[in-house]
C-alpha positions as CSV (number, residue, x, y, z in Angstrom):
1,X,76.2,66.4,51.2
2,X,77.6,65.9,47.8
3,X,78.1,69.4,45.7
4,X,76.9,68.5,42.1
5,X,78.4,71.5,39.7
6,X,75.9,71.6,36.9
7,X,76.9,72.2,33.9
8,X,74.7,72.6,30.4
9,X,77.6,71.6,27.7
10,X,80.6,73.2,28.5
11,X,78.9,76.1,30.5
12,X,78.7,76.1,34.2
13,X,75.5,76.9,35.3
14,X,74.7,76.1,39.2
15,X,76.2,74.3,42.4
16,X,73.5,71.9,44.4
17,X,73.7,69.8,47.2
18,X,72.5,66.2,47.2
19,X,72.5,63.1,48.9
20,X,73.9,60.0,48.1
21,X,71.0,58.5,48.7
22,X,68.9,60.6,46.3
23,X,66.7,58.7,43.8
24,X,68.5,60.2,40.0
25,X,64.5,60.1,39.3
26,X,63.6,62.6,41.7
27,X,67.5,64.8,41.5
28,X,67.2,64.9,37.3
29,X,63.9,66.6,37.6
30,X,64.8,69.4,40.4
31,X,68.2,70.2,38.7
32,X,65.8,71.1,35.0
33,X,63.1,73.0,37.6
34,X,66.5,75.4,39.0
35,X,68.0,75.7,35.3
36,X,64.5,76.6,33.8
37,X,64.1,78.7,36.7
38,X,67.2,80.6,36.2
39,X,66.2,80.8,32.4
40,X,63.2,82.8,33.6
41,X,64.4,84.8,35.8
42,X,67.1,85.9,33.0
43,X,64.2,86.3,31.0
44,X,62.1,88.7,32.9
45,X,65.3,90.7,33.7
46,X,65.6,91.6,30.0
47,X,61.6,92.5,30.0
48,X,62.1,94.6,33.2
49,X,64.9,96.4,31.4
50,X,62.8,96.8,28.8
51,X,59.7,98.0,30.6
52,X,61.9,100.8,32.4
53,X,63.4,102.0,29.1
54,X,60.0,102.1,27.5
55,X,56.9,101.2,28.9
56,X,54.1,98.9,29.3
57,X,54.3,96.4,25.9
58,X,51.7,97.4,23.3
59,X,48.3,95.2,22.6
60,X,49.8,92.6,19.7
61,X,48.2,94.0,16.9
62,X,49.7,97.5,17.4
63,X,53.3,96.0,17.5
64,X,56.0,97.2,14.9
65,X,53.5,99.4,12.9
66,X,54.0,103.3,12.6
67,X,52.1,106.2,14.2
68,X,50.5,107.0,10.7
69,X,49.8,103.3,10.3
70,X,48.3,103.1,13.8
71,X,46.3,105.8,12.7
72,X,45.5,105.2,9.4
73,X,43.8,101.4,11.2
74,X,42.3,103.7,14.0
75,X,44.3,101.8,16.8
76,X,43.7,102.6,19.7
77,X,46.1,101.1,23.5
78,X,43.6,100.7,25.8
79,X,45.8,99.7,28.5
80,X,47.7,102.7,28.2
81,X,45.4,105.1,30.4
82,X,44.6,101.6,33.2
83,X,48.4,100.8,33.6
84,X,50.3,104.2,34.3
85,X,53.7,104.0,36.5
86,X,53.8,105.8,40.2
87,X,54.8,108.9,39.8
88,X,53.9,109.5,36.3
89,X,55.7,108.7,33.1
90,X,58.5,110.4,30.5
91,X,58.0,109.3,27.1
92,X,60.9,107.7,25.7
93,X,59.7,105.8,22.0
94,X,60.8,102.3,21.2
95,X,62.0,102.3,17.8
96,X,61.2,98.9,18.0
97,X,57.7,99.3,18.4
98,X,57.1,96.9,20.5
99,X,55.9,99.0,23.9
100,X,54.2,102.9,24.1
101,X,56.8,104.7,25.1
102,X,55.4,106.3,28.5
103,X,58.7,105.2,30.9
104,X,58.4,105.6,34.5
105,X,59.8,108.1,36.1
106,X,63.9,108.3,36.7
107,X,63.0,107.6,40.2
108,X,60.8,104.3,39.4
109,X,63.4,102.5,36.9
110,X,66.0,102.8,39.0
111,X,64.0,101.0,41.6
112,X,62.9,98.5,38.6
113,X,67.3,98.6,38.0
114,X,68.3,97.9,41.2
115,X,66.3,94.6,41.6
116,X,67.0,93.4,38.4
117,X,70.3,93.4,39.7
118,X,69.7,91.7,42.8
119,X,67.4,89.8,41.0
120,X,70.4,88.5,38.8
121,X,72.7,88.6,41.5
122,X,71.1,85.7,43.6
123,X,71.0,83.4,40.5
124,X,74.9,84.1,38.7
125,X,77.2,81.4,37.6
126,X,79.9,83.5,39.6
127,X,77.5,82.0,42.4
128,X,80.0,78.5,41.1
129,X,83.2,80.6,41.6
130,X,82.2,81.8,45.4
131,X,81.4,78.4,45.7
132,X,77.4,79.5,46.9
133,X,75.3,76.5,46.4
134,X,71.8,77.7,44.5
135,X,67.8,76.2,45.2
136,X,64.7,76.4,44.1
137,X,64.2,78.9,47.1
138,X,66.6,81.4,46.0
139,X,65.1,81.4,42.4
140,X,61.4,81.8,44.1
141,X,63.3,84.7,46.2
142,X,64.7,86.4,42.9
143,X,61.4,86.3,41.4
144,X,59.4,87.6,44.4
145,X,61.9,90.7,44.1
146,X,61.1,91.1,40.9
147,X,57.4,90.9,41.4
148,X,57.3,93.3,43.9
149,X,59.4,96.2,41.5
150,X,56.7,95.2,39.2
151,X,53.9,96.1,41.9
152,X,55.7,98.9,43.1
153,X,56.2,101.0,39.8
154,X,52.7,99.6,38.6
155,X,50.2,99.1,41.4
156,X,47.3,99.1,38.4
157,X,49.0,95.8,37.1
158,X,50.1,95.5,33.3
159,X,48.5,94.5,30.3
160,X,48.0,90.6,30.0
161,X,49.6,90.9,26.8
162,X,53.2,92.3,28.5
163,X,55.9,90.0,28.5
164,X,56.3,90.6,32.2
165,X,53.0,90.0,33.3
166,X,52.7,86.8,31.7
167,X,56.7,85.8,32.8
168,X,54.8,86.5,36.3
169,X,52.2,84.5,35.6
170,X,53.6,81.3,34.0
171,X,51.9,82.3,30.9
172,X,54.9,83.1,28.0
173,X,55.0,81.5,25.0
174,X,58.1,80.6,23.8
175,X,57.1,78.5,20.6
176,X,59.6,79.0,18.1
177,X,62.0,81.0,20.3
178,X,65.6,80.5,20.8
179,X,64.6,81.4,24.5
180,X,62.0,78.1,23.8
181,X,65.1,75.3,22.7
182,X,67.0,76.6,26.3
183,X,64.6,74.9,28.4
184,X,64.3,71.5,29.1
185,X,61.4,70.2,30.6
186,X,61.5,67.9,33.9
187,X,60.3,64.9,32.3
188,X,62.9,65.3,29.3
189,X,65.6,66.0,31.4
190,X,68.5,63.5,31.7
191,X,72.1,63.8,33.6
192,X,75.8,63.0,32.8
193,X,78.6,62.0,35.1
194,X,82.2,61.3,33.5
195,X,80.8,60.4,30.4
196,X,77.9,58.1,31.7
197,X,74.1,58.8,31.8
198,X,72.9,58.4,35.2
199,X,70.0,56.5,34.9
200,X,66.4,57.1,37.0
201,X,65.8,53.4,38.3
202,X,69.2,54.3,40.0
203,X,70.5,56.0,43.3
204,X,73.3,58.6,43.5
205,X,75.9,56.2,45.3
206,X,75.5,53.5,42.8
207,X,78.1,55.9,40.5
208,X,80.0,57.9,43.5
209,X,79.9,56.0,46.2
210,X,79.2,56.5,50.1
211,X,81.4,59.5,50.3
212,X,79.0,62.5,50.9
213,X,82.3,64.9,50.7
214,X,83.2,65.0,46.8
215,X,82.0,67.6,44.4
216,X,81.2,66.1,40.9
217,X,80.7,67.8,37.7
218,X,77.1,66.8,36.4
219,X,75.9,67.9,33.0
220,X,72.1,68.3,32.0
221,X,70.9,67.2,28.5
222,X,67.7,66.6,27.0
223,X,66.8,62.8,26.8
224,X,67.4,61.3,23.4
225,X,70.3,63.6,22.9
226,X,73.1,61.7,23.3
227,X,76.2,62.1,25.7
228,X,77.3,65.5,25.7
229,X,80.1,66.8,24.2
230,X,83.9,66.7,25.4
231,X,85.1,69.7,26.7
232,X,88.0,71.5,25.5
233,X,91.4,70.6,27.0
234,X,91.9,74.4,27.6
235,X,88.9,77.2,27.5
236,X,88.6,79.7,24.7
237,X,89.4,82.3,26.8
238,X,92.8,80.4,27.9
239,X,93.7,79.8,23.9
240,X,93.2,83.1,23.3
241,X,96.0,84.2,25.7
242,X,97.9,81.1,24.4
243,X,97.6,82.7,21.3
244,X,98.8,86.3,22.3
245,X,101.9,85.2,23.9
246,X,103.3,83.3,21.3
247,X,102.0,86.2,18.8
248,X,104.4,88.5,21.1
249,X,107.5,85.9,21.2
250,X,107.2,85.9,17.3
251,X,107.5,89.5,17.2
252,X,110.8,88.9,19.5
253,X,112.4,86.5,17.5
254,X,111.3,89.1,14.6
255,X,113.2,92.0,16.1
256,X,116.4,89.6,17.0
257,X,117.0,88.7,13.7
258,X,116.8,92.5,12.4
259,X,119.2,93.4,15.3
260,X,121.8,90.0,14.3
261,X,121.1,91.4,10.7
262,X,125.1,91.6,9.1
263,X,124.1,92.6,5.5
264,X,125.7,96.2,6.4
265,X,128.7,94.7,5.9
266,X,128.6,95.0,2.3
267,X,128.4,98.8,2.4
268,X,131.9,100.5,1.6
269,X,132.3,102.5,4.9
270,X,132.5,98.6,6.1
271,X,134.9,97.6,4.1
272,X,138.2,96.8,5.7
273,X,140.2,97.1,2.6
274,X,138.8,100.0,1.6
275,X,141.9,102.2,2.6
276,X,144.6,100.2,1.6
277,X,143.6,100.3,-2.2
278,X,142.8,103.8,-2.1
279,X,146.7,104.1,-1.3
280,X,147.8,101.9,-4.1
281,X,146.0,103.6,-6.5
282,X,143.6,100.8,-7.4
283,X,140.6,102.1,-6.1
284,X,137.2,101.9,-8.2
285,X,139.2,99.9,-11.4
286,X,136.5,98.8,-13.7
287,X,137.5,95.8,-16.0
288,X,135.2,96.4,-18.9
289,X,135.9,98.4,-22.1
290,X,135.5,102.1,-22.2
């Protein structure tokens, strides 16, 4: 099988296996379903973390007002008494004011902690590094876990209005979101190989060749785009050490020429001549009139 390392720009993202015989119609579309699918699963991590810090997400219309402004409208959460945590809650408010507050129990988030770990775990680009190949049934298998924490902590469900719930459900909206421009949908999605677009009507081997043991470096883009970029010749992270060490071999040649420094040989204890005058008398003559 060939080992495509996807990348979006210069960001690694996943490992896949494919054949060479795969249809580029049929491999552009799985590649967007496991990088969307990673986007969500990222998503509904920082929800999770969310819902365990704070509780279940206030009804819309309640969102970023203030208890006297709640009151003042005669709000009322009506969710907050149906969708209570096992075990009880600990109020903890969101200064946000986004959700009510009522936090599980220590006991609950770490179990809502734990598998958002996992959760992330399964889906990491140091899966690339350990060279662990990633599918659509390892990001189903990430989001299963996190279901089940979901059910776990709330068996009454959540509001339909959580971010959560409707992550769960296949139900966000992400109009107008930076989270929205991330995702590229199947049918938009195109792929790159050493500067080429790999084109649909085509087959994997028509650009690699028979040889099912290579590992090529595929990039995802949205169609109409363009190519993507070039990657930098060295990473930010390796120009910022280039950086240091010639920072630190300045200060060297820095400290060498204060230690080669020979101006003290103007001062009079350096002077060579110094006692010989002082014996002939002619020691500090000034020229000038008195």
């Amino acid at each position: 099988m060939v080992r495509l390392h996807v990348k979006r720009e210069d960001q690694s993202q996943f490992l896949l296996e494919a054949a060479v015989s795969d249809r580029l119609a049929d491999l552009a579309p799985l590649v967007a379903r496991i990088y969307n699918g990673r986007l969500k699963v990222q998503r509904l991590c920082s929800e999770l973390e969310d819902l365990a810090e704070h509780g279940i997400s206030l009804p819309p219309k309640m969102q970023g007002l203030t208890d006297e402004q709640i009151e003042e409208l005669k709000l009322k959460d009506e969710w907050a008494d149906k969708c209570v945590p096992s075990g009880g809650s600990v109020f903890k408010k969101d200064v946000m004011g986004r959700r009510n507050g009522h936090a599980p129990n220590e006991k609950m988030q770490q179990v809502i902690r734990k598998t958002i770990e996992e959760a992330k775990a399964l889906i990491s680009k140091k899966q690339v590094q350990a060279n662990v190949c990633l599918n659509m049934e390892m990001v189903k298998d990430a989001l299963d876990q996190l279901r089940g924490a979901v059910m776990i902590v709330y068996p009454m469900g959540l509001p339909p209005h959580d971010p959560v719930r409707m992550e769960l459900e296949d139900k966000e909206d992400l109009l107008g979101t930076h989270a929205g421009l991330e995702v590229i949908k199947e049918s938009e999605a195109q792929l790159w190989w050493a500067a080429k677009e790999l084109k649909e009507t085509k087959v994997l081997s028509d650009y690699i060749g028979k040889n099912e043991k290579t590992t090529i470096i595929v990039k995802i883009q949205k169609k109409g785009q363009g190519a993507p970029g070039r990657e930098p010749v060295i990473s930010h992270e390796e120009q910022k050490q280039l950086m240091l060490y010639y920072y630190k071999k300045q200060e060297e040649f820095k400290k060498l020429e204060e230690d080669e420094d020979d101006s003290f040989l103007n001062a009079e204890w350096a002077d060579s001549q110094a006692l010989k005058r002082q014996f002939h008398g002619v020691k500090d003559i000034k020229w000038g009139p008195r």
